[in-house]
C-alpha positions as CSV (number, residue, x, y, z in Angstrom):
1,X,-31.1,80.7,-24.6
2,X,-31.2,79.7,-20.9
3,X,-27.5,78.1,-20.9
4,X,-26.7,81.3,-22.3
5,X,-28.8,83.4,-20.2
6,X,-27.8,81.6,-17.1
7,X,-23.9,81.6,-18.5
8,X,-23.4,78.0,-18.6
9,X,-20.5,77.3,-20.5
10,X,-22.3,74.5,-22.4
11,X,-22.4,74.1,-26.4
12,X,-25.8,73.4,-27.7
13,X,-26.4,70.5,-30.2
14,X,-29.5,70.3,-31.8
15,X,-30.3,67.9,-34.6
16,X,-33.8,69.0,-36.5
17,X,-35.6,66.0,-38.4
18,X,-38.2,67.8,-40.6
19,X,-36.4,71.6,-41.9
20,X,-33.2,73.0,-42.6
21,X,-31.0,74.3,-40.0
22,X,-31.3,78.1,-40.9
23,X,-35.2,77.1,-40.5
24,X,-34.7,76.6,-36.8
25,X,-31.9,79.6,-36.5
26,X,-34.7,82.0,-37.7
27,X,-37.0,80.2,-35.1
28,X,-34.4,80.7,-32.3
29,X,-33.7,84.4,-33.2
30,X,-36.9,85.2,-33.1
31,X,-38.1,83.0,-30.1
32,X,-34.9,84.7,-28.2
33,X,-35.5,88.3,-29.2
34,X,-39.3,87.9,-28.1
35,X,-38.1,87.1,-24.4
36,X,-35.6,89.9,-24.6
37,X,-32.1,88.4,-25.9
38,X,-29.9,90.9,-27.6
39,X,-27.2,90.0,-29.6
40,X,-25.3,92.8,-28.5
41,X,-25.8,91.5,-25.0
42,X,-25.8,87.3,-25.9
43,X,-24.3,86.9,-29.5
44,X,-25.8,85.4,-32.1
45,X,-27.9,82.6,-32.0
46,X,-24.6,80.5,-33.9
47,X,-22.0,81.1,-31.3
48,X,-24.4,79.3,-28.8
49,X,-26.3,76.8,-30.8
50,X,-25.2,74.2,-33.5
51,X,-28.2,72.8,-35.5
52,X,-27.3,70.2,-37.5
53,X,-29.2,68.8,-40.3
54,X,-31.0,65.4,-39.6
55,X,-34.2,65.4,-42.0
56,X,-32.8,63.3,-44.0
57,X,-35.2,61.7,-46.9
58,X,-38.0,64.1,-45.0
59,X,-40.0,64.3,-42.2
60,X,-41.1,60.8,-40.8
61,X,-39.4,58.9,-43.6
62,X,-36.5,56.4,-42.5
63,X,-33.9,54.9,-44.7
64,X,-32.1,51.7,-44.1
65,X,-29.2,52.7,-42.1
66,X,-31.2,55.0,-40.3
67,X,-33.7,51.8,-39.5
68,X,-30.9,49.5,-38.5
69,X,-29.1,52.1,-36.5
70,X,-32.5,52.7,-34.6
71,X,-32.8,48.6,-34.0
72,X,-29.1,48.3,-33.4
73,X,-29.7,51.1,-30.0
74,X,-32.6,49.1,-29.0
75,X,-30.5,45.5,-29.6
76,X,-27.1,47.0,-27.5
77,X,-28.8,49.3,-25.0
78,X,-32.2,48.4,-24.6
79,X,-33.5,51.6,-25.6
80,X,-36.1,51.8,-28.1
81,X,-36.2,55.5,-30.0
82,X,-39.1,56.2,-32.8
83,X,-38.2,56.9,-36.1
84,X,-39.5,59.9,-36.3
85,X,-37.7,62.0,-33.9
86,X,-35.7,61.2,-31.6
87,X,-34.0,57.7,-33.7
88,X,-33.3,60.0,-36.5
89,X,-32.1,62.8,-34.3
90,X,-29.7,60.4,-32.7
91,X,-28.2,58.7,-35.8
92,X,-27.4,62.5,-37.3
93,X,-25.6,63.3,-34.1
94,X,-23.5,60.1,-33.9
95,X,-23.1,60.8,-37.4
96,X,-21.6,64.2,-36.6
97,X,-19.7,63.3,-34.0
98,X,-18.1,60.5,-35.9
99,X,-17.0,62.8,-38.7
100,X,-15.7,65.8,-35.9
101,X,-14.9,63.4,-33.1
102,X,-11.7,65.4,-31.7
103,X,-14.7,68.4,-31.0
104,X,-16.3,65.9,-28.8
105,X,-13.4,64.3,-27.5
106,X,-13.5,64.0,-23.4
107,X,-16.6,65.8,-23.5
108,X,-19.8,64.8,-21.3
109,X,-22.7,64.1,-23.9
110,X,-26.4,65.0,-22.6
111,X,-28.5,63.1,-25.5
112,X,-32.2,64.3,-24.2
């Protein structure tokens, strides 16, 4: 809602690890309308925001490729991410952006 408020030209990614998308779209929506966002005056929630799914086998519960991924970051980068959030969240993004890479072509990634 700030990039928007603000009119930064941004698209949003976020990647939830324990809901479904629409969960977090209600959450928004409501969140936004409660500090005055219109959607006559800001859009919906979707033209701004992309929530992808990332809970994968549920909250707090890894698979293998989700594990490795995770230990491959830390291996190549030095990084190390929990599995819980932010390691999960990660591999669903790359996972996205692997399946609609011209979308993120020449684009600068913020991962925070």
């Amino acid at each position: 809602l700030g990039c928007r408020l603000a009119q930064i030209s941004a698209r949003l990614h976020a990647v939830n690890v324990q809901n479904s998308p629409e969960t977090y779209y209600q959450l928004v929506e409501t969140d936004a309308t409660a500090l005055g966002s219109t959607t006559a005056r800001d859009g919906d929630v979707r033209t701004w925001l992309t929530i992808h799914d990332g809970a994968g086998a549920g909250y707090a519960v890894t698979n293998s490729d989700e594990l490795n991924f995770i230990c491959n970051v830390a291996a190549g980068s030095g990084v190390v991410l929990d599995h819980v959030y932010t390691g999960k969240a990660l591999y669903y993004f790359c996972k996205h952006a692997r399946t609609k890479s011209e979308e993120l072509r020449g684009k600068h990634i913020l991962f925070w």
